[in-house]
Each structure stands twice: as C-alpha cells, then as structure tokens.
N, CA, C and O atoms as a GROMACS GRO file, in nm:
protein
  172
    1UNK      N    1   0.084  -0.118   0.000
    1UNK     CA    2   0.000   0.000   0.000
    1UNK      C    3   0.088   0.124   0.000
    1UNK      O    4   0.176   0.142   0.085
    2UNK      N    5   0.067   0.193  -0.081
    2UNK     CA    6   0.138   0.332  -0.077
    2UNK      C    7   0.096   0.446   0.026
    2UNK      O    8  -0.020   0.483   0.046
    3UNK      N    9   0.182   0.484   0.073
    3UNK     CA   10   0.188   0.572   0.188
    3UNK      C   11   0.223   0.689   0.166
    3UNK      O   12   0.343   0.690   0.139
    4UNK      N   13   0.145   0.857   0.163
    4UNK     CA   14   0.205   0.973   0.105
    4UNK      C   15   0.246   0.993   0.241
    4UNK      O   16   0.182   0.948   0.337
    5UNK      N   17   0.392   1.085   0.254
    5UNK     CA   18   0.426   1.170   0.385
    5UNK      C   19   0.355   1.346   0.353
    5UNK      O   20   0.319   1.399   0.248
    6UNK      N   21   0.358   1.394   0.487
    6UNK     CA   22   0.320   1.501   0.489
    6UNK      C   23   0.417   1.579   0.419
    6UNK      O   24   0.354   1.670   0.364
    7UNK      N   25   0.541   1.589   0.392
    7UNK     CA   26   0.647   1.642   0.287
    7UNK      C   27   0.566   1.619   0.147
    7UNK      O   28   0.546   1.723   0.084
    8UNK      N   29   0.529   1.529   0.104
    8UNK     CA   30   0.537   1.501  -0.047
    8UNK      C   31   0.378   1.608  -0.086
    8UNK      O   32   0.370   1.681  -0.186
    9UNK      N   33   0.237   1.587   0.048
    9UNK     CA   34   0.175   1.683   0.036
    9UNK      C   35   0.168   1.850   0.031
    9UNK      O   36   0.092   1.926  -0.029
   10UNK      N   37   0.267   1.872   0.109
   10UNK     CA   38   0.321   2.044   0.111
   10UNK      C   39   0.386   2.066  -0.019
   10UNK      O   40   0.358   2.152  -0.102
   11UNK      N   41   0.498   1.955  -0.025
   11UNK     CA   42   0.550   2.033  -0.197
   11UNK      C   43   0.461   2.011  -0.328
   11UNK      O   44   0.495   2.025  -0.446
   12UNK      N   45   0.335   1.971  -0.272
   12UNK     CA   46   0.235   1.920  -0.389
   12UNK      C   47   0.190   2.081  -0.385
   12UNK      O   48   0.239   2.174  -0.449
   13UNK      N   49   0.130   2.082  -0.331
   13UNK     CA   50   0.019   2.262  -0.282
   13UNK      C   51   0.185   2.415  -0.338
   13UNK      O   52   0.183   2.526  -0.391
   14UNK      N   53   0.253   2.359  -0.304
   14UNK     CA   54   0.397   2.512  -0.335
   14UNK      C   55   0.404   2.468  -0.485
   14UNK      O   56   0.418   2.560  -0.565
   15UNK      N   57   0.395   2.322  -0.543
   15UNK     CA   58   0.439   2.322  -0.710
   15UNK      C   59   0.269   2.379  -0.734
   15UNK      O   60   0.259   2.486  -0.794
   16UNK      N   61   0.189   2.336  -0.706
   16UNK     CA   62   0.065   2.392  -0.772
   16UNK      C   63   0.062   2.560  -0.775
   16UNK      O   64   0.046   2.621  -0.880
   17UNK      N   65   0.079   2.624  -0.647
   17UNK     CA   66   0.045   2.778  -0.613
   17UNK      C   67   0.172   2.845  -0.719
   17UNK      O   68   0.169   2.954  -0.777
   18UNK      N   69   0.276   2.745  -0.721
   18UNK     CA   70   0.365   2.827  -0.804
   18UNK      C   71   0.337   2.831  -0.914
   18UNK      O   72   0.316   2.936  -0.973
   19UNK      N   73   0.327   2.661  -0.991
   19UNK     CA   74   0.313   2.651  -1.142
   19UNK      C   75   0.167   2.652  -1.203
   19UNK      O   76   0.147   2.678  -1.321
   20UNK      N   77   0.069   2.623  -1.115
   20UNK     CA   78  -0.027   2.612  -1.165
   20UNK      C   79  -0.083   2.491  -1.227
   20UNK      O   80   0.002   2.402  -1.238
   21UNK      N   81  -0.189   2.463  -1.268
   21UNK     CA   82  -0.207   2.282  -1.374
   21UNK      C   83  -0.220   2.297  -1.496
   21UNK      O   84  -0.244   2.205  -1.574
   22UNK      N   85  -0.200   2.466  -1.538
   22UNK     CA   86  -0.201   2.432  -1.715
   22UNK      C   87  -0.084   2.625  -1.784
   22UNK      O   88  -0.016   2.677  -1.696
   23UNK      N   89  -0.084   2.653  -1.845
   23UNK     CA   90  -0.018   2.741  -1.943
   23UNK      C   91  -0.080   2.840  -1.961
   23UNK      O   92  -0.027   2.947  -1.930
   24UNK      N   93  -0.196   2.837  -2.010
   24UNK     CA   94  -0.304   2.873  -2.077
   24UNK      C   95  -0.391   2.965  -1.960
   24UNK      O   96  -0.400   3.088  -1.969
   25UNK      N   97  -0.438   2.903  -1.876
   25UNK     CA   98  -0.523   2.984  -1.773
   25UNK      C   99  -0.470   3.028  -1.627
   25UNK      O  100  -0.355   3.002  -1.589
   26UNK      N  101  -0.541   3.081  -1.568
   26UNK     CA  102  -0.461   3.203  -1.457
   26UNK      C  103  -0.487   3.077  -1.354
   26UNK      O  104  -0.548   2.977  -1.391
   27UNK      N  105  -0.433   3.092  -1.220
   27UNK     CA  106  -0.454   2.976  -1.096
   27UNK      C  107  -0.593   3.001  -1.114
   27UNK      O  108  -0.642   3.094  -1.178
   28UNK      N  109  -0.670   2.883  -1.033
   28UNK     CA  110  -0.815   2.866  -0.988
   28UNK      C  111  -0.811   2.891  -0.856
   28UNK      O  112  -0.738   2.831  -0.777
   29UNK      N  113  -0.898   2.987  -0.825
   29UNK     CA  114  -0.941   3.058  -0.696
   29UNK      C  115  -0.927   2.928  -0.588
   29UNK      O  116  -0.864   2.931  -0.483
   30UNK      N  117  -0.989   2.833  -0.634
   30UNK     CA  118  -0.959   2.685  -0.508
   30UNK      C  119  -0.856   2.680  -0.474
   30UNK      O  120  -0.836   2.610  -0.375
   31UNK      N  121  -0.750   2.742  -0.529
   31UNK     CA  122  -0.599   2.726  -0.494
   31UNK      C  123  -0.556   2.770  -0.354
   31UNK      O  124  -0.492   2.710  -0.268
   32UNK      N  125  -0.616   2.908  -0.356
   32UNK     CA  126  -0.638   3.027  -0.246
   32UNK      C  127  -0.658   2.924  -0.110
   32UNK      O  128  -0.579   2.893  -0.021
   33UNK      N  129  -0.849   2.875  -0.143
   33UNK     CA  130  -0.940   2.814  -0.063
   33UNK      C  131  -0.850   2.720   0.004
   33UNK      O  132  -0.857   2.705   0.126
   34UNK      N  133  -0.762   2.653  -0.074
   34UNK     CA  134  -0.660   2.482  -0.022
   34UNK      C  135  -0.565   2.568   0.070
   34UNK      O  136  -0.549   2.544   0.190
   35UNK      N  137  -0.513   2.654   0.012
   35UNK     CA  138  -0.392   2.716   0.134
   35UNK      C  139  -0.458   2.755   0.253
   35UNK      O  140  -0.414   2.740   0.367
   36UNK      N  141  -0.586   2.814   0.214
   36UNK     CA  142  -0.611   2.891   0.349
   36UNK      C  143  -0.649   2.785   0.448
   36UNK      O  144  -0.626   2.812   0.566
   37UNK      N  145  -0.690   2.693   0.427
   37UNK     CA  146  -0.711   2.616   0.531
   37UNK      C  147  -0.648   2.409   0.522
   37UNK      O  148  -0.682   2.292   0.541
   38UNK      N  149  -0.562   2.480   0.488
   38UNK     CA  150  -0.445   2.387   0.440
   38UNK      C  151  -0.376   2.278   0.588
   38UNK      O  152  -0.352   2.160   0.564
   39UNK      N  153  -0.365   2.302   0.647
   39UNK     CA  154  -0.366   2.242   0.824
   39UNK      C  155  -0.464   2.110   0.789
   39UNK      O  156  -0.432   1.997   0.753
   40UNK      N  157  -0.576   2.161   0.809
   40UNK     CA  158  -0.699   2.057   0.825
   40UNK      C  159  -0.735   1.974   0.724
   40UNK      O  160  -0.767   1.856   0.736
   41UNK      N  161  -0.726   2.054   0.601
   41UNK     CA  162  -0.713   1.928   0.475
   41UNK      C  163  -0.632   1.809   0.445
   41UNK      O  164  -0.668   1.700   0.401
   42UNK      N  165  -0.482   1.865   0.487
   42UNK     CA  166  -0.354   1.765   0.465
   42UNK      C  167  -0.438   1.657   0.533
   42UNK      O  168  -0.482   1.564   0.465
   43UNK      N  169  -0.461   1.664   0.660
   43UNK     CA  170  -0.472   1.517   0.728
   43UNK      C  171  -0.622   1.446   0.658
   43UNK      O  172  -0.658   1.334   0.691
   0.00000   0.00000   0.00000
C-alpha cells in the first residue's frame, strides 16, 4: 500500500500555487481556498 508523507503533500500545494495545472489559464481561486485552510485538509 502506498503511503504519502506530509512532505510530499506540502510540496504538492507550493508546485501547484507556483506553477499552476495548465499554461493557458490564470490559478483557480480553489488554490487560495486549499492554502487557506491547508492544516486541516492535509490530514
């Protein structure tokens, strides 16, 4: 069974807020929503 660490989730959320998921369009406001309450989601 694969096991994510809390490391591999934080640098998931910093590559997204940085790079984004596409070229073409601006971040999606959910991006915001995931950081701001980013604590309680990870787990």
């Amino acid at each position: 069974m694969l096991t994510l660490q809390a490391n591999s989730f934080n640098w998931a959320l910093e590559h997204a807020l940085r790079y984004g998921n596409t070229d073409v369009f601006p971040l999606p406001f959910e991006y915001a929503a995931i950081q701001h309450d980013w604590q309680s989601l990870r787990s």
